[in-house]
N, C-alpha and C positions, 0 to 999 in steps of 0.2 A: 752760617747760612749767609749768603752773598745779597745785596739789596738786591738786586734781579728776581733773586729766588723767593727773597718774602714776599715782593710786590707780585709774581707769578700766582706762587702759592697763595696770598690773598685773594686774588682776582680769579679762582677756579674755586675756590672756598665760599667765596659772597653769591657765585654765581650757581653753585650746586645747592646753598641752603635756599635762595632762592626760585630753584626747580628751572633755573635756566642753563640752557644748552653751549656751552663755548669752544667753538674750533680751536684748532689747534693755535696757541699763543706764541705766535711768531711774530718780530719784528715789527714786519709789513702791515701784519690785520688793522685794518681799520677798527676805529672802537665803534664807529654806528654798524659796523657789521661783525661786532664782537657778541652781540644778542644779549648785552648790557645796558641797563635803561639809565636815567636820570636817579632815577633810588639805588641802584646798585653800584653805582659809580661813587653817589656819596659816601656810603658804608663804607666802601672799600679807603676810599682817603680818609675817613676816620679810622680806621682798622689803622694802615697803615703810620697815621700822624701816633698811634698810640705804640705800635711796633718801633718803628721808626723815629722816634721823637721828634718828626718833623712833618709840617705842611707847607711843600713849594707853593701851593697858590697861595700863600698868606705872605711867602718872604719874597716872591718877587711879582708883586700888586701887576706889570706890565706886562707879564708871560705871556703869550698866546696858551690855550688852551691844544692840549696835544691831540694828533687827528689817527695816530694808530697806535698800536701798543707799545711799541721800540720807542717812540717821543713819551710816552707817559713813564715806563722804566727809564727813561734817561732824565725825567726832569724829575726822578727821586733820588738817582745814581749821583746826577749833579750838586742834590740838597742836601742831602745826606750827611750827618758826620762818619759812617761807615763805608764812605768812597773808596774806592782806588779797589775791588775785591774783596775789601774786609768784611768778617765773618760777624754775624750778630750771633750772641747765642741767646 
């Protein structure tokens, strides 16, 4: 599974145990119109620091905070040791 795909799959998984509603996870979505709050956002970056074994907002302290969902998959895509397409199993 491709970083894309866990951090998707994350983020419709945190958001359905949560009983919350998420459009379709395109690029573009903004995350304040992603129907994701403050608590489900964290979950998700701990899910994923644990999938993943990584947290970009820890490795790059000056990040801006990403404003739709294409910048949020790309600043895991970027942190990642499983970049470039590689497959996590």
């Amino acid at each position: 599974m491709s970083v894309r795909d866990t951090v998707q799959r994350t983020i419709a998984a945190v958001a359905s145990e949560q009983g919350k509603t998420v459009p379709n996870l395109n690029d573009d979505l903004s995350l304040l119109d992603s129907g994701l709050d403050s608590l489900a956002l964290a979950v998700i970056v701990a899910r994923l620091e644990d999938e993943l074994g990584v947290d970009p907002f820890q490795i790059e302290s000056d990040a801006a905070f990403p404003l739709t969902i294409g910048e949020f998959v790309s600043l895991y895509e970027h942190a990642s040791p499983m970049r470039n397409g590689a497959s996590i199993s």
